[in-house]
N, C-alpha and C positions, 0 to 999 in steps of 0.2 A: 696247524702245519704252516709252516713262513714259505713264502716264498721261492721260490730257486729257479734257475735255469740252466739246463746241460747240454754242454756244447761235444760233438760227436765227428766233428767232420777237419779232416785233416790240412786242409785248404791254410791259408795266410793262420784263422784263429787255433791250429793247432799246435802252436810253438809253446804254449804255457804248459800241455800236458807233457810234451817232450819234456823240458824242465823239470817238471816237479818227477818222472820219471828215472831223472839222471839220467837218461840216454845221449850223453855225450864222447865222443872216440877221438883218441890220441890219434897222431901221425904217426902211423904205421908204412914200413917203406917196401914191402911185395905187393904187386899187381894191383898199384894202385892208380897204372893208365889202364889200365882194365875199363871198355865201354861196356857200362851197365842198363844206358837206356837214349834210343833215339827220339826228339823229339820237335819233328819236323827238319831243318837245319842245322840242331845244338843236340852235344854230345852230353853224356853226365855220365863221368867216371867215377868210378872206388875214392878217387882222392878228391873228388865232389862232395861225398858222403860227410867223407873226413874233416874237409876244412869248414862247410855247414855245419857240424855240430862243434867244433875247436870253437868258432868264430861264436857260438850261443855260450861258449865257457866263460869267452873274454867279456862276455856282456854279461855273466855272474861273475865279474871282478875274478875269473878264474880259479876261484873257488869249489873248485872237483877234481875227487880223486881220480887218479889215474888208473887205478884198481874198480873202480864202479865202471870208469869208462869202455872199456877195455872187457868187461864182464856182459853189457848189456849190446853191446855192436851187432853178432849176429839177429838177437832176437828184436831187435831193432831196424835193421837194414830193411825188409819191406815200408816201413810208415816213413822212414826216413827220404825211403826213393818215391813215396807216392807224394810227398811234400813237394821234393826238390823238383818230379815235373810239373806240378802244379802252379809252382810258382816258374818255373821254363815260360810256362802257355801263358801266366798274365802277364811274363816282360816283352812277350812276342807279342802280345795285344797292344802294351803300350805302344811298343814299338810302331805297331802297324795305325794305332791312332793320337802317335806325335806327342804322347805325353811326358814331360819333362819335369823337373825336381829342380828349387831353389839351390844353389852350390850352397850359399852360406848356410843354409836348415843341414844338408848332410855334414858341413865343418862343425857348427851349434852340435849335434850328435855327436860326433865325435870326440869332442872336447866333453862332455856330460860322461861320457864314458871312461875319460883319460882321469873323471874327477872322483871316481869309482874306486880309482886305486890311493894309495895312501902317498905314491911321487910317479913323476912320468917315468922312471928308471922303472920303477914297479910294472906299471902298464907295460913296456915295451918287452920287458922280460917274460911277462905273459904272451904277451906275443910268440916272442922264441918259442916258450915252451911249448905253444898251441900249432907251432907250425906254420906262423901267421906272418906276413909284412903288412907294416901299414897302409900301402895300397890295397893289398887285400882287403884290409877292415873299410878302407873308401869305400869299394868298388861295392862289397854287402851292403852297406847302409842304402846307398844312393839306390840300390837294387829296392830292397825293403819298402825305400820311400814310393818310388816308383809301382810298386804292388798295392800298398797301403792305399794311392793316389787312383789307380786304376780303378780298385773298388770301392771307393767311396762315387767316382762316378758311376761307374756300370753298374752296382748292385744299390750300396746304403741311400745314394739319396732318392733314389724310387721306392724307399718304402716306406709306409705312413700306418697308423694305428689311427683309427678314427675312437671318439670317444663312444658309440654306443659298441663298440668290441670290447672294451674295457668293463664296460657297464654289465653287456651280457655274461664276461667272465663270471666276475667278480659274482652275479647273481647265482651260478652258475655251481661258484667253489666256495659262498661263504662262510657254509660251517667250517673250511678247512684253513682259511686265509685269519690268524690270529697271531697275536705277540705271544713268545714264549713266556715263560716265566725268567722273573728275575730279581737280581738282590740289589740292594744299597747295601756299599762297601765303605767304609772306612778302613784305613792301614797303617803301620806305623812303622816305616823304613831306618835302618839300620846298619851300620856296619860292625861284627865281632859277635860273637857267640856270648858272650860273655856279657853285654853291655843287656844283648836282647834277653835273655834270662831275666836279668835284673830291673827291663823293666816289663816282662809279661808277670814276675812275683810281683810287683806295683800294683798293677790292674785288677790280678787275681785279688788282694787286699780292698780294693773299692776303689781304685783311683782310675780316673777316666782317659779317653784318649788325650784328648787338651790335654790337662795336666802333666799325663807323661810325658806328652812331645816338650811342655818346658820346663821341668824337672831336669828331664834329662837330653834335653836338645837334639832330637830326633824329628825326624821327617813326617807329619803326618799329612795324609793324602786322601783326599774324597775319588774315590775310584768312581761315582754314579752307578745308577744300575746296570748291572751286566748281569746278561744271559748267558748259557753256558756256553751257547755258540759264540760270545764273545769273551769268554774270559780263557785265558792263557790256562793249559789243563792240569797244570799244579794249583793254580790258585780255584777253578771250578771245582777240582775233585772236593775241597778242601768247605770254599762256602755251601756248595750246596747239600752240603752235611750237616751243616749248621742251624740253631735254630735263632730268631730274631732274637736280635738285643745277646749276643753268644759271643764268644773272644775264642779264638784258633790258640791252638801254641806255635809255638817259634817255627816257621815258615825259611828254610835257605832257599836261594833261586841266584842263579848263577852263583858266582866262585866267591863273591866275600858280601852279599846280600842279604841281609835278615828281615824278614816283617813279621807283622802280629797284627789279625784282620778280625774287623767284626762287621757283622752284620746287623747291619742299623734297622732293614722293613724288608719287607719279602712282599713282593709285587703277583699277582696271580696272572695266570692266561688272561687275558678276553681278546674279544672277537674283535676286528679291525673296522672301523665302519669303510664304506665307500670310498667319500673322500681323503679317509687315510691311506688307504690302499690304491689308490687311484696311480699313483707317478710309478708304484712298483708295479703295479699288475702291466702298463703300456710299456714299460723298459721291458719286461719278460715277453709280453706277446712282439714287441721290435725284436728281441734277440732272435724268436724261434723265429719270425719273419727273415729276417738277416741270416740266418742259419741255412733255412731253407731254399733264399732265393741265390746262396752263394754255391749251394751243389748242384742247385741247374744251371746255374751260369758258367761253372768250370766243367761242366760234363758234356756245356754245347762249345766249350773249348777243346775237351777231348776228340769232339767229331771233327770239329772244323779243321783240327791241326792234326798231322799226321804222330803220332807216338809208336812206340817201340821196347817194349823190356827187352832185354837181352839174356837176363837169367832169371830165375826164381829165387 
């Protein structure tokens, strides 16, 4: 079993699962001065909600439908208001212990973001559509950095992994800490249906990957070993069906891409010694560390600061 670490807590590192959720909401124009939560001196309205998750569109090159957004907002709107105070309470910390953000790092951002889209015309029109002005998209980042900057004092640089925690793990979990199984790929990339036929009947006859690629001037590519966890799941389903020294047929992947994949050596499990596992095993025991010290540090921000929901 490899590795892993899962993160559960809605705090600053909750923003990747929003994402991959789609939980992002149009500007919608009823009762959206609607106060949905007091916290301490700062309100957070309905159109709080809104321009938080607009504002995570334009940082996917606003690439979301409008139909998913609009679909998932109710069943959403709890985690989205537990974020948005959370992140209230660490700007109200900064605030209270003076912490500032480089302008030119939030400009740097900004610009990385405008390089997201394919012209600034593009970008700002995302805007439009997301309900946004470019002060807006300021005013979040320089917010973001300012939360980022908050914890890395107050929580990440207080915590440490000493190596005999590492040690103890690992002794701990070794029958379970191993490398998956995996393939050496070779491929031979293509463009037309037509060309790739002609040369997987090549192959099929005894002629090799080399040879094909300069017969017929095609792409070949040493993919190295991949596990399933790393290979893209048309091409996984595909080699790990395979057996060594075996040629696939004609492979399409996107709209005018042809390959023809083989599998060169089939790599088995084994066990991971210590010192292999060693940089993963203290990155995952840092994460749950990090994890952990970051929902007691926001929940002794809960106490200290006055909060308020207004609805369910």
């Amino acid at each position: 079993m490899s590795i892993s670490t899962k993160r559960n807590h809605w705090g600053v590192f909750g923003l990747i699962f929003v994402l991959a959720a789609g939980l992002l909401v149009p500007c919608f124009a009823s009762d959206q001065d609607k106060v949905v939560a007091i916290v301490n001196k700062d309100i957070i309205t309905r159109k709080d909600l809104t321009d938080f998750l607009n504002f995570m569109a334009v940082q996917m090159s606003g690439k979301i439908s409008q139909s998913e957004v609009q679909e998932k907002l109710e069943s959403a709107k709890a985690d989205i208001l537990n974020r948005l105070i959370e992140d209230k309470l660490i700007l109200q910390e900064a605030k209270a212990e003076k912490v500032y953000v480089d302008e030119n790092r939030v400009k740097g951002r900004i610009e990385q973001m405008k390089a997201q889209f394919s012209s600034t015309r593009d970008y700002e029109e995302s805007l439009v559509r997301q309900g946004l002005t470019p002060a807006d998209v300021e005013t979040k980042i320089r917010e973001q950095m300012l939360i980022y900057s908050v914890i890395e004092t107050k929580v990440k640089e207080k915590i440490t992994v000493k190596p005999a925690e590492v040690t103890d793990y690992y002794q701990e979990h070794a029958s379970q800490i191993s490398e998956p199984e995996s393939r050496k790929v070779s491929a031979l990339l293509m463009q037309g249906p037509e060309r790739a036929r002609e040369v997987l009947d090549f192959i099929k006859k005894g002629g090799s990957f080399e040879e094909a690629a300069g017969k017929f001037t095609v792409d070949l590519q040493d993919l190295g070993f991949l596990s399933k966890e790393q290979s893209r799941k048309e091409i996984g389903e595909i080699i790990f069906n395979l057996k060594a020294g075996e040629v696939s047929s004609v492979v399409k992947l996107d709209s005018d891409k042809y390959y023809i994949l083989k599998v060169e050596e089939i790599a088995p499990p084994k066990q991971i010694s210590l010192d292999e596992a060693r940089d993963r095993i203290a990155a995952m025991l840092f994460e749950q560390k990090m994890q952990e010290a970051l929902v007691k540090w926001i929940d002794g921000l809960k106490e200290k600061y006055y909060v308020e929901i207004k609805e369910d």
